[in-house]
C-alpha positions as CSV (number, residue, x, y, z in Angstrom):
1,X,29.2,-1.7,-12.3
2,X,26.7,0.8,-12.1
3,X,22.8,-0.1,-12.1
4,X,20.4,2.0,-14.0
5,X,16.5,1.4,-14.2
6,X,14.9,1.2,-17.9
7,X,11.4,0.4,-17.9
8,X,11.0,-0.6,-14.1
9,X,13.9,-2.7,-14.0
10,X,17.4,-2.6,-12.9
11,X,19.9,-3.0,-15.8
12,X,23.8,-3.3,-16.3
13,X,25.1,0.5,-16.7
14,X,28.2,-1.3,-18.9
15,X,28.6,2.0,-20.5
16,X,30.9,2.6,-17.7
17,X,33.7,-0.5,-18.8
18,X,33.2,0.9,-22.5
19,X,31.4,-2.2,-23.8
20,X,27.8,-0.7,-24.7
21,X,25.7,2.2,-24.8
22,X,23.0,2.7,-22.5
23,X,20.8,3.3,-25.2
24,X,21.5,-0.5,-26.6
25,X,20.6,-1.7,-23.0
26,X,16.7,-2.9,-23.3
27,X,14.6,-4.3,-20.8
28,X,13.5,-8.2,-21.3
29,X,9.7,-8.7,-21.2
30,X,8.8,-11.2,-18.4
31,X,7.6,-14.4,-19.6
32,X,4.5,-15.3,-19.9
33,X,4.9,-19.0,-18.3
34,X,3.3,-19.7,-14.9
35,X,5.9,-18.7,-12.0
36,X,6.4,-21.5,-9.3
37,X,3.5,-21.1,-6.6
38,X,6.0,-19.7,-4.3
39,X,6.4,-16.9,-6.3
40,X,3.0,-16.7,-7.4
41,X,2.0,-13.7,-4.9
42,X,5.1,-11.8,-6.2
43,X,4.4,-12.3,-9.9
44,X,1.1,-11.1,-9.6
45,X,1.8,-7.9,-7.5
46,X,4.6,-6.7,-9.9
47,X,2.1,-7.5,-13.3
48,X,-0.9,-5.4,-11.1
49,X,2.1,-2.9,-10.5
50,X,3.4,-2.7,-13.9
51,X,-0.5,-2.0,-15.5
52,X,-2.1,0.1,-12.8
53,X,-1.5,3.5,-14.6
54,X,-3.7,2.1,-17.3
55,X,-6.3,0.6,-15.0
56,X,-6.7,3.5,-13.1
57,X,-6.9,5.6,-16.1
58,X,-9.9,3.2,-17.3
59,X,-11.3,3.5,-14.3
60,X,-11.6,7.3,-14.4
61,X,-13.2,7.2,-18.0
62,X,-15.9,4.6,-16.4
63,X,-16.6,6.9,-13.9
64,X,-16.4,10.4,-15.9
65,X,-19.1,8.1,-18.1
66,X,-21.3,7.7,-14.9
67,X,-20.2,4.4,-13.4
68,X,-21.3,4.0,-9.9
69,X,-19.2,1.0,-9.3
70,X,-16.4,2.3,-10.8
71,X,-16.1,5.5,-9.1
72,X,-16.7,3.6,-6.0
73,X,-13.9,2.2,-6.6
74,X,-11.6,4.8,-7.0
75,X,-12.4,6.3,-4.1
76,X,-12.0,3.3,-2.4
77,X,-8.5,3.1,-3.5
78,X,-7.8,6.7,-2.9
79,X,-8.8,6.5,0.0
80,X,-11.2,9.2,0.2
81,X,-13.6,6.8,1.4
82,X,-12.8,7.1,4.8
83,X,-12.8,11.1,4.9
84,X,-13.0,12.5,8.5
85,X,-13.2,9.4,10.7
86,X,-14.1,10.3,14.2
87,X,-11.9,7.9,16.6
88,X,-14.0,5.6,18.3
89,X,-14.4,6.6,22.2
90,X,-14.4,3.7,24.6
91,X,-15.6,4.1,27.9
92,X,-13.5,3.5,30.7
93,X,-14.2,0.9,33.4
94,X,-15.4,2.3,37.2
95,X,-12.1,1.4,39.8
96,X,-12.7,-1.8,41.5
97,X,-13.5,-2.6,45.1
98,X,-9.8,-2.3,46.1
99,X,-9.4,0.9,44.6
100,X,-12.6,2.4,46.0
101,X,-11.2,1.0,49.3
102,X,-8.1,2.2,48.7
103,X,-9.2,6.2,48.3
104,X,-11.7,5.8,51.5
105,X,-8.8,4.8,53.2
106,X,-6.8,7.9,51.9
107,X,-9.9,10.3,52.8
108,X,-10.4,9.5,56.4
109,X,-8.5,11.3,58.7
110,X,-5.4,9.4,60.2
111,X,-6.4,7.4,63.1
């Protein structure tokens, strides 16, 4: 059995046992019903998945228009937002009192 993909999902290749054509395989709409709220994260990533060609294509007319917001938002998403983030420098903390001892120690001559 080999898988193919046909409109984002993975179908039964049965061409390969000779019972159909690829061509007659066709991808089943997901229902509309309300998944289980286990699967509610899921559900709604693969329906934001399966539109966001269209809603980033809306986007781009919004903002071609003159939308602030909207091209906001796609660069947000690009993430061109960010650009050329200089790395935050911390500051390094002074050596304690043992190692301050510990390099006088070194320095004076042996004894």
């Amino acid at each position: 059995m080999v898988k193919k993909r046909v409109a984002g999902r993975f179908v039964r290749d049965e061409s390969a046992d000779g019972e159909r054509e690829p061509s007659e395989v066709k991808a089943k709409k997901a229902p509309m019903a309300a998944p289980r709220p286990k699967y509610c994260r899921t559900y709604t990533r693969k329906r934001v998945a399966e539109a966001l060609p269209d809603i980033v294509e809306k986007f781009v007319e919004e903002a071609k228009k003159g939308s602030v917001a909207h091209a906001k938002a796609l660069a947000n998403l690009g993430g061109l937002d960010k650009g050329d983030v200089v790395p935050k420098v911390t500051k390094r903390r002074g050596k304690g009192v043992a190692g301050l001892l510990l390099e006088a120690l070194k320095r004076e001559p042996g004894k």
